[in-house]
Every structure is written in C-alpha cells, then in structure tokens.
N, CA, C and O of each residue as an XYZ file, in Angstrom:
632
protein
N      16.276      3.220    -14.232
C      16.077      3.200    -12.792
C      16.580      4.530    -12.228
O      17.655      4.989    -12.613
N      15.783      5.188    -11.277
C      16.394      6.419    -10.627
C      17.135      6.067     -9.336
O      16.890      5.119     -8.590
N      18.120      7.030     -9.200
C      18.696      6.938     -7.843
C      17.691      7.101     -6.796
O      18.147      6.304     -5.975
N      16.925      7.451     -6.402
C      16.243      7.177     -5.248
C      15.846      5.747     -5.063
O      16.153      5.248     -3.980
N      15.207      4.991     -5.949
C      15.024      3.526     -5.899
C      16.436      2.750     -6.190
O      16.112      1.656     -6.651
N      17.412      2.814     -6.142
C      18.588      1.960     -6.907
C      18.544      0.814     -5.822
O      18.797     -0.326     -6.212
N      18.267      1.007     -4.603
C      18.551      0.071     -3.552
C      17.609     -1.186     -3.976
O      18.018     -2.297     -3.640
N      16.258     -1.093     -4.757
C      15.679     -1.949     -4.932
C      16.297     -2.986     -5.989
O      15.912     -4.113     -5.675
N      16.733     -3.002     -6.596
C      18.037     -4.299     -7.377
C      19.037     -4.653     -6.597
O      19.598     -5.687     -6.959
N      19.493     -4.096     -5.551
C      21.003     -4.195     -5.251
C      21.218     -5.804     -4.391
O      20.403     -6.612     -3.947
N      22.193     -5.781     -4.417
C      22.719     -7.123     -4.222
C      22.091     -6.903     -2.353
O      21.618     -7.907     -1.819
N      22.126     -6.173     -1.905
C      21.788     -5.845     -0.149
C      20.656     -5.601     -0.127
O      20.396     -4.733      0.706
N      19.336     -6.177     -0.979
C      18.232     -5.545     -0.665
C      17.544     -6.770      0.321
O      16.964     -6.461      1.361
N      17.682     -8.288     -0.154
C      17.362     -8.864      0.851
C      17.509     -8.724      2.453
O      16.663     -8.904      3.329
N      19.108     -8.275      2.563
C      19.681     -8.269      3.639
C      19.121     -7.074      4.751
O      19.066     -7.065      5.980
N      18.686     -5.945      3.561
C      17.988     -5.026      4.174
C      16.352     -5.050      4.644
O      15.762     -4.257      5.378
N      15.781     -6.404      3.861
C      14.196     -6.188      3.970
C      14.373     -7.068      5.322
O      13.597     -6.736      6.218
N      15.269     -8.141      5.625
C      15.566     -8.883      6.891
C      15.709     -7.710      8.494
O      15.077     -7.590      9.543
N      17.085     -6.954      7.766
C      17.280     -6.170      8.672
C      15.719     -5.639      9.720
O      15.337     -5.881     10.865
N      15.102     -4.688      8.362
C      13.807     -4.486      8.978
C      12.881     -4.786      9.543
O      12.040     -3.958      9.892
N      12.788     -6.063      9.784
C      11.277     -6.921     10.503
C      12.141     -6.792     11.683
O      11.273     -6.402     12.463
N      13.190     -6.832     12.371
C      13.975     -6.704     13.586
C      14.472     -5.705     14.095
O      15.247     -5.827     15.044
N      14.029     -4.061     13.405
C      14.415     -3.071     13.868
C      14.257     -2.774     15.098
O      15.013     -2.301     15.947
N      12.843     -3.212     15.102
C      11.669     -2.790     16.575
C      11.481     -3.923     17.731
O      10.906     -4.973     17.445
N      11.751     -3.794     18.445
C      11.635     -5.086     19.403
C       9.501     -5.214     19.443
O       8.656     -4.333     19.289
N       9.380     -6.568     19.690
C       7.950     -6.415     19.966
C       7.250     -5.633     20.723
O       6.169     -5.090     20.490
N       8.003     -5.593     21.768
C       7.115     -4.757     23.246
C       7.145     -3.504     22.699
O       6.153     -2.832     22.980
N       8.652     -2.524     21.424
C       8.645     -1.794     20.952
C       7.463     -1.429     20.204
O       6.798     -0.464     20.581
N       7.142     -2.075     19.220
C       5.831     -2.182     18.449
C       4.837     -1.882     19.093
O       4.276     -0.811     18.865
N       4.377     -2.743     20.049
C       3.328     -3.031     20.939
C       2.756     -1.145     21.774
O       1.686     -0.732     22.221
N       4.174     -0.506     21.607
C       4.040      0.486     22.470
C       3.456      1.764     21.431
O       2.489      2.525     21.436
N       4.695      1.501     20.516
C       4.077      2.651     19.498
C       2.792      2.812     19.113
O       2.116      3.840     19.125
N       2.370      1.203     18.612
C       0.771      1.604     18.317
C       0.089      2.255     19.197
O      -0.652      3.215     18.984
N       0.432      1.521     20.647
C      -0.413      2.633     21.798
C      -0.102      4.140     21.476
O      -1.086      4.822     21.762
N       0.577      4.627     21.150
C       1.255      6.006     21.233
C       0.394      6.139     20.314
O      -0.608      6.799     20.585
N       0.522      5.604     19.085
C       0.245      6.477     17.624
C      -1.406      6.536     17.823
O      -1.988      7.494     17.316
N      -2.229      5.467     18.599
C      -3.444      5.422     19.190
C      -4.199      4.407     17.400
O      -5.242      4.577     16.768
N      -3.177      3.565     17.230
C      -4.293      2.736     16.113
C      -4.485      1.523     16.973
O      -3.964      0.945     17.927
N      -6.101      1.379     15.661
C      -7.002      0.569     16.550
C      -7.376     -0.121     15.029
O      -6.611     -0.032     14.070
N      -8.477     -0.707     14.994
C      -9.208     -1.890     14.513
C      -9.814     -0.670     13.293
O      -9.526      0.476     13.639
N     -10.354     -0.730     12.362
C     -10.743     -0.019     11.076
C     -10.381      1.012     10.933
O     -11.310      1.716     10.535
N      -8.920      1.877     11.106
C      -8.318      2.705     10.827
C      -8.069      3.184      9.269
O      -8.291      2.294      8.449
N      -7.839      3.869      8.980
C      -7.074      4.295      7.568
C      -5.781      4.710      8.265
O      -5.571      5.343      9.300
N      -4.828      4.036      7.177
C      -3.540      4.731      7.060
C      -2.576      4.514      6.226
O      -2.065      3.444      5.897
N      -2.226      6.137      5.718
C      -1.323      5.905      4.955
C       0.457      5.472      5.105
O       0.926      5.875      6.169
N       1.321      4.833      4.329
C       2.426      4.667      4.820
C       3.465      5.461      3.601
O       3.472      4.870      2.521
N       4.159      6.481      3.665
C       5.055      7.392      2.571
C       6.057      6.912      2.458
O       6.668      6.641      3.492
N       6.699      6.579      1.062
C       7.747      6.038      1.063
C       7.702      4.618      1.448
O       8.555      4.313      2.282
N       6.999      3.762      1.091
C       6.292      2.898      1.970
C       7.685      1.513      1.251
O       7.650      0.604      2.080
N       8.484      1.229      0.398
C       8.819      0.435     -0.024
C       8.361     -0.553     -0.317
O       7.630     -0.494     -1.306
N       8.553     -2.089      0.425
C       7.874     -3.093      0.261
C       7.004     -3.294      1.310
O       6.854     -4.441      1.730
N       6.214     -2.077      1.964
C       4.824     -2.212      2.582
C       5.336     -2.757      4.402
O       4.462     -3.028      5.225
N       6.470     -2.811      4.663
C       7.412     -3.218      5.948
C       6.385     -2.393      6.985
O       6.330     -3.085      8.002
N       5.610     -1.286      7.137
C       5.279     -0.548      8.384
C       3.840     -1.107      8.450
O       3.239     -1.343      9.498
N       3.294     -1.313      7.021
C       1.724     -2.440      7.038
C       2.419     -3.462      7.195
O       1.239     -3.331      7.519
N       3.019     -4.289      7.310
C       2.843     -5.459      7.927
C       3.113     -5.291      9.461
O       2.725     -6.005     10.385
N       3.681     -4.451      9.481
C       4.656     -4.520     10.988
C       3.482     -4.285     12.171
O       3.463     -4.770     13.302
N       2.137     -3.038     11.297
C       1.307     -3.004     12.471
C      -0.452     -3.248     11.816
O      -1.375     -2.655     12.376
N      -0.616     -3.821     11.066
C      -1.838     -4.586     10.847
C      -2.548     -4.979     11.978
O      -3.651     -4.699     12.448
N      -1.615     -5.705     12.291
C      -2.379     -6.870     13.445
C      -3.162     -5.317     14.843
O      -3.658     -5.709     15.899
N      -3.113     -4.103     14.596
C      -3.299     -3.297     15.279
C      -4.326     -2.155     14.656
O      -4.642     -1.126     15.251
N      -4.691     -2.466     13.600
C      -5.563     -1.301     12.771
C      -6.433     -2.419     11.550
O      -7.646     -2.292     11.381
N      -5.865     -3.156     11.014
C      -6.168     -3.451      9.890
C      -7.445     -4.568      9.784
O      -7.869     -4.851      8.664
N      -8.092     -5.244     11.094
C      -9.456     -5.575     10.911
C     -10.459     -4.389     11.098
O     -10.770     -3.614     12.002
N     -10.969     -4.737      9.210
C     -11.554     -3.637      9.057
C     -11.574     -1.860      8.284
O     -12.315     -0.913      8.019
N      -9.734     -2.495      8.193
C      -9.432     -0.914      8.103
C      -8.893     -1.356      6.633
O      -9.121     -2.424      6.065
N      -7.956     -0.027      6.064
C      -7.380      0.600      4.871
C      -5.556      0.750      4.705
O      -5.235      1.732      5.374
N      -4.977      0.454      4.401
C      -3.818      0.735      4.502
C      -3.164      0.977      2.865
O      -3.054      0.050      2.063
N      -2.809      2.258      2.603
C      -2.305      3.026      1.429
C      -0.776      2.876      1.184
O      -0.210      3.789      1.785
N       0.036      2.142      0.586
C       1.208      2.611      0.787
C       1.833      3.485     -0.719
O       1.537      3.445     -1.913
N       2.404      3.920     -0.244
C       3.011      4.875     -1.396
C       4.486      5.001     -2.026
O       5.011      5.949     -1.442
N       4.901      4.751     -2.460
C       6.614      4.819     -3.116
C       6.812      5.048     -4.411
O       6.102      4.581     -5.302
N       7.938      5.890     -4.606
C       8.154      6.733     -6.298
C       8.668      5.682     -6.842
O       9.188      5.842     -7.946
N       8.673      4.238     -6.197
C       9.302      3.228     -6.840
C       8.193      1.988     -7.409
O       7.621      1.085     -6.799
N       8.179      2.435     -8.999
C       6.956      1.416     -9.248
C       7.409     -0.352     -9.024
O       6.690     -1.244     -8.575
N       8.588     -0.429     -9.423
C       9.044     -1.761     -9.265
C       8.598     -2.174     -7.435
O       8.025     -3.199     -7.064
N       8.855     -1.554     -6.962
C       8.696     -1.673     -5.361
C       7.456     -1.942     -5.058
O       7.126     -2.907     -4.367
N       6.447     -0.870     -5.692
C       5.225     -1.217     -5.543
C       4.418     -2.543     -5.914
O       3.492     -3.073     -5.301
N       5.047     -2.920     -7.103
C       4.615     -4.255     -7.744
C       4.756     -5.221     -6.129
O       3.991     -5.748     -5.322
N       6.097     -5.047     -6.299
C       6.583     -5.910     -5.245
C       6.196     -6.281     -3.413
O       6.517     -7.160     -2.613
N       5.548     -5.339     -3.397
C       4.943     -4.640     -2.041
C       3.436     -5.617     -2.231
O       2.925     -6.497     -1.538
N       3.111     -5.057     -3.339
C       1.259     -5.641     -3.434
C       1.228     -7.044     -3.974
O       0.091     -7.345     -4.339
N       2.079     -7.955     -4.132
C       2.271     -9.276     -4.151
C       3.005     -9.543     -2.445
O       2.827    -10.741     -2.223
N       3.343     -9.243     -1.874
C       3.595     -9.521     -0.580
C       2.840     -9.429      0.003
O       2.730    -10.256      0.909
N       1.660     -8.183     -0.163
C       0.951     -8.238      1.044
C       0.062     -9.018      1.082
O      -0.462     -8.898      2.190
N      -0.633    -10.075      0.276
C      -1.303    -11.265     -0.093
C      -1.359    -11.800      1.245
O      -2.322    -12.355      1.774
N      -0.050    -11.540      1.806
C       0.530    -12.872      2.895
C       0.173    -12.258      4.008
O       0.205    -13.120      4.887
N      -0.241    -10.956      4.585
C      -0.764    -10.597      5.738
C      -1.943     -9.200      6.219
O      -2.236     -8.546      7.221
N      -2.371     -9.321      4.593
C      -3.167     -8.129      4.824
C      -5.133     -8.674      5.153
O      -6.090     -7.971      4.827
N      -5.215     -9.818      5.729
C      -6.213    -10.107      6.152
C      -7.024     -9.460      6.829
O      -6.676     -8.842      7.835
N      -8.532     -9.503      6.284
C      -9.283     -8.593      7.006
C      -9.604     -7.396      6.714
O     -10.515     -6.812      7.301
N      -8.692     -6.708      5.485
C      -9.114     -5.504      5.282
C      -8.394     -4.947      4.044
O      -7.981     -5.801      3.260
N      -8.203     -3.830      3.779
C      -8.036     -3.076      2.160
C      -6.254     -2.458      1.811
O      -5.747     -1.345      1.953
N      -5.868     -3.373      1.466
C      -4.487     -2.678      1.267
C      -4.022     -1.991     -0.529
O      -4.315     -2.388     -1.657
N      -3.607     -1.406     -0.275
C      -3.472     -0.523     -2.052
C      -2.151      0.063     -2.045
O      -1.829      0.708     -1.048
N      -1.338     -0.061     -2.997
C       0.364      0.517     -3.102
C      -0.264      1.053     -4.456
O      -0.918      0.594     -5.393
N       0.331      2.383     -4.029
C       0.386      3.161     -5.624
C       1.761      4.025     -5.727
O       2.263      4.601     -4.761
N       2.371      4.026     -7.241
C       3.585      5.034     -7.289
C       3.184      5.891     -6.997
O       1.965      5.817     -7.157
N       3.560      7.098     -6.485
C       4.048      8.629     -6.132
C       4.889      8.917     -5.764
O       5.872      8.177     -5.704
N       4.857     10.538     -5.217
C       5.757     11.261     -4.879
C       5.962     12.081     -3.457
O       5.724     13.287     -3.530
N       6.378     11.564     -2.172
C       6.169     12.533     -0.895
C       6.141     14.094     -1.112
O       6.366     14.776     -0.113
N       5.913     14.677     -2.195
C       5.978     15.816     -2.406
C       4.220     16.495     -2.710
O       3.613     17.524     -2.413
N       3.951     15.332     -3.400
C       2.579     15.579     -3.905
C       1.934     14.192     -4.166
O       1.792     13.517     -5.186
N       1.443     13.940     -2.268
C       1.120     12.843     -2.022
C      -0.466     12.458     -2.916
O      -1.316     13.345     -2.996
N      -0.711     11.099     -3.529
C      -1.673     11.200     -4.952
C      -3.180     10.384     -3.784
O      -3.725      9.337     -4.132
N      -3.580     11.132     -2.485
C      -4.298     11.458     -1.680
C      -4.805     12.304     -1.573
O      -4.236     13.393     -1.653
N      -6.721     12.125     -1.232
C      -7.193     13.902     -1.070
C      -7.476     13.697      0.629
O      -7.736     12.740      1.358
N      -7.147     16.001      0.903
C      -6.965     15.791      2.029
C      -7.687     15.440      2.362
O      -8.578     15.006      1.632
N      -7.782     15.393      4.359
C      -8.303     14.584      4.902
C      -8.793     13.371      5.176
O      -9.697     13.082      5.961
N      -7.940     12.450      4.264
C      -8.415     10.815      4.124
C      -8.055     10.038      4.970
O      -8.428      8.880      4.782
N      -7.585     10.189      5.668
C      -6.225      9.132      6.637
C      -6.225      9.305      7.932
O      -5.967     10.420      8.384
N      -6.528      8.187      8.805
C      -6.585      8.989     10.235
C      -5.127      8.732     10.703
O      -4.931      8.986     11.891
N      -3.785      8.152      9.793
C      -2.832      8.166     10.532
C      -1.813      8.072      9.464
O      -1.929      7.198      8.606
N      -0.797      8.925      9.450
C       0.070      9.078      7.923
C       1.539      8.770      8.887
O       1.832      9.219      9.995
N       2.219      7.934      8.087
C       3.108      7.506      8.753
C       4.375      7.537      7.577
O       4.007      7.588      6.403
N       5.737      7.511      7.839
C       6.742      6.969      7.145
C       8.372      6.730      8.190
O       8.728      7.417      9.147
N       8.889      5.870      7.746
C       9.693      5.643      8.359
C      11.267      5.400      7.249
O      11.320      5.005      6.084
N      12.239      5.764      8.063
C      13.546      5.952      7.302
C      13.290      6.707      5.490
O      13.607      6.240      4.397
N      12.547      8.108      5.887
C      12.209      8.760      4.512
C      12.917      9.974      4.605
O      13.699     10.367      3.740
N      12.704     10.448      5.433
C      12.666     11.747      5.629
C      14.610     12.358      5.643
O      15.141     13.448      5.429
N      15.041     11.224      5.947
C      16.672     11.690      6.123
C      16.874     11.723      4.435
O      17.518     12.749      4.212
N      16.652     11.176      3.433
C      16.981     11.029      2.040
C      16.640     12.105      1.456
O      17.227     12.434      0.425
N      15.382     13.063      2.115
C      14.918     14.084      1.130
C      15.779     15.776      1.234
O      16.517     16.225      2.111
N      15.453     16.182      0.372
C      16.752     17.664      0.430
C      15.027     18.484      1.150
O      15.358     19.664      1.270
N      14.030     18.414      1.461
C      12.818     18.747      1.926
C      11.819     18.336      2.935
O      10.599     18.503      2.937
N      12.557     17.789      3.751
C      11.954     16.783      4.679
C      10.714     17.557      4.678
O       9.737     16.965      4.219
N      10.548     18.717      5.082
C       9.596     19.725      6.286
C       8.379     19.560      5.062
O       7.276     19.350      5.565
N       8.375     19.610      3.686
C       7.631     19.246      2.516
C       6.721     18.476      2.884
O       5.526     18.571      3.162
N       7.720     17.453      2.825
C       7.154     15.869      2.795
C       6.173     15.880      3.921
O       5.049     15.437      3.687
N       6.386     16.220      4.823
C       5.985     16.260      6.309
C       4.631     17.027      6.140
O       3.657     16.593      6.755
N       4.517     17.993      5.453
C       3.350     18.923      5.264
C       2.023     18.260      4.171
O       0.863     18.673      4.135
N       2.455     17.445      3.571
C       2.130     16.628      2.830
C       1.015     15.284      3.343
O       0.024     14.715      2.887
N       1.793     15.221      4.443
C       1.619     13.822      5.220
C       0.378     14.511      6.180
O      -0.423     13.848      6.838
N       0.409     15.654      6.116
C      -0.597     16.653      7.563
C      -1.965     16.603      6.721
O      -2.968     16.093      7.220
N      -1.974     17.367      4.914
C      -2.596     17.378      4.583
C      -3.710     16.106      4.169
O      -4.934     16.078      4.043
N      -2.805     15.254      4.053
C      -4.138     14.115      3.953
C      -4.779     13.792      5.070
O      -5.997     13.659      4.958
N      -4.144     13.574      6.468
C      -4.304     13.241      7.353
C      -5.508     13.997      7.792
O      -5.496     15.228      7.796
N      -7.090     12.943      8.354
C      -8.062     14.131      9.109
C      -7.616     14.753     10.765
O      -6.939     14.374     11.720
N      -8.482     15.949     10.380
C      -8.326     15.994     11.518
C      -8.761     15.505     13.209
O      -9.866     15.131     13.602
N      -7.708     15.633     13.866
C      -7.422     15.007     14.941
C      -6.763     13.826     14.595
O      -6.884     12.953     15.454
N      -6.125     13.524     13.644
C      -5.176     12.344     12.971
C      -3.891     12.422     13.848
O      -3.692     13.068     14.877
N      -2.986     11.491     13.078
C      -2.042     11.631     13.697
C      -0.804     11.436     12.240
O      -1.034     10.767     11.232
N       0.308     12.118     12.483
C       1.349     11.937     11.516
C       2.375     11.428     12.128
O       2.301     11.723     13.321
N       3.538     10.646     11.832
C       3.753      9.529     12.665
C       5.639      9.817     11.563
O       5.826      9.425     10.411
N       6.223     10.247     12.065
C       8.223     10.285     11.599
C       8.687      9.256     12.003
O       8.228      9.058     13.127
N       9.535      8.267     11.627
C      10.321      7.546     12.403
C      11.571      7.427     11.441
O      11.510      6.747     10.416
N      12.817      8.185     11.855
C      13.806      8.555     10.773
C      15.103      8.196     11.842
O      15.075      8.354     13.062
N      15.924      7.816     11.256
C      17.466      7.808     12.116
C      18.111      8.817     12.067
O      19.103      8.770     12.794
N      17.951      9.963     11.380
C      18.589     10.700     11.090
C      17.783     12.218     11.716
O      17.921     12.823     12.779
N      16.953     12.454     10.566
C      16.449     14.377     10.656
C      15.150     13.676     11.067
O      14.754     12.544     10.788
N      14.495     14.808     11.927
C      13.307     15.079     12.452
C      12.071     13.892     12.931
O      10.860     13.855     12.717
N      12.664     13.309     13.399
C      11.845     11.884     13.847
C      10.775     12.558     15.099
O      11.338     13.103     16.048
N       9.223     12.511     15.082
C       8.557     13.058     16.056
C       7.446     12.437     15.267
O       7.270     11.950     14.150
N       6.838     12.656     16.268
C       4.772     11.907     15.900
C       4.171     13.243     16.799
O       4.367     13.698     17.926
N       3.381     13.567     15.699
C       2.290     14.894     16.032
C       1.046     14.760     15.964
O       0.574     14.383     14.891
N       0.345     14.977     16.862
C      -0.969     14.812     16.721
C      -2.131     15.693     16.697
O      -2.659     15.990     17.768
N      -2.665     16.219     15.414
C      -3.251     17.215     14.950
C      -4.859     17.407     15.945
O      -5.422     16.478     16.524
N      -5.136     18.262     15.926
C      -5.880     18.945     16.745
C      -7.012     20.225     16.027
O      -7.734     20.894     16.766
C-alpha cells in the first residue's frame, strides 16, 4: 500500500466517508452546480476522485444522460468507488479508473467539467495537477478546485 492511499484501510475511513456527504449544506450544493454551470448530459471528470463522493454529491445535476470519470492512484478505492456507484449513478455512464493527477489517463479536450476536491493540498505540485485538469477539459469547460487548504478557485476556460 502507498502512503498516498493509506487512509483507505484506516480505522477513520468510515468516519471520514460520513464526514463527507455533510461537508456541503444542500442550498450549498444547489449553488455550486449553478456556479460550475452543470446541467443534464454533461461529461465530467472527478481527480483524485476516492470513493466517487463529488459523483454522487452532484449527479442529480449533470448525470441524466451524461458521463462521469472518476480517477484515483488508489486501485483499491477504485474497486470500491465502482461498486458504490451501482446505488446512484442512474441514467447515465460512470467509469473509475487508477491514475495519476499528474498524467491524467484522459485525451484532451474530453470533459466539459474537471473537478477535484480536498486534492490539491496533499500534492508537492498542485499548479501540475491543475494543468492537467485544463488539458482534458474542452474548451469553454470549466475546472472546478475545492481544497481547504492551497488554491481552491473554479476557472472557466474561454
């Protein structure tokens, strides 16, 4: 097991996948999607995606119809992610594959909305990762940070 995934065994991982469905208040949710501008047959990718927490969180806002990619260097996670999403990915195409935010395993321009959340503080390269997330993304997409820590912003390419 690598240190970047170790959290996925740990005795706090339940406590943490709980934590997460309650980060965002609803009306919170409700707003971002407006912001991030997803709609009904979207593509989007999610980096660092763990157990798929940002597709479930906004499906109900893109995903009749649409694509949702998630990505994590954690294959155990991934297993774990694509047996969960059974439970709410109705309506449309969900896919978890291992990689790497460095050399996202996407060609550009695929994605009209690349997203990750609590990634970017862990990496010694955030600005990488971030460039990464631009390149798949088409243009006029949108790339979408949501970090507690370093560089949290949503940009919208042009």
């Amino acid at each position: 097991m690598t240190e970047m995934n170790k959290w996925a065994d740990s005795d706090h991982k339940w406590q943490i996948i709980e934590e997460r469905k309650y980060m965002w208040h609803p009306s919170q949710i409700e707003r971002l999607a407006s912001v991030i501008g997803l709609s009904p047959g979207m593509a989007v990718a999610d980096i660092g995606c763990g157990l798929g927490y940002l597709g479930w969180t906004y499906w109900k806002y893109f995903g009749q119809g649409g694509s949702y990619t998630g990505i994590d260097c954690s294959s155990e996670l991934v297993l774990e992610a694509t047996e969960n999403s059974k439970f709410w990915s109705e309506g449309g195409i969900v896919s978890f594959v291992t990689g790497d935010c460095y050399r996202i395993p996407l060609a550009d321009n695929t994605v009209d909305v690349s997203m990750c959340q609590t990634l970017l503080q862990h990496l010694e390269f955030p600005e990488k990762a971030i460039q990464e997330m631009v390149r798949i993304t088409k243009p006029g997409g949108t790339v979408v940070c949501k970090d507690m820590g370093a560089c949290p912003r949503i940009q919208h390419r042009h």
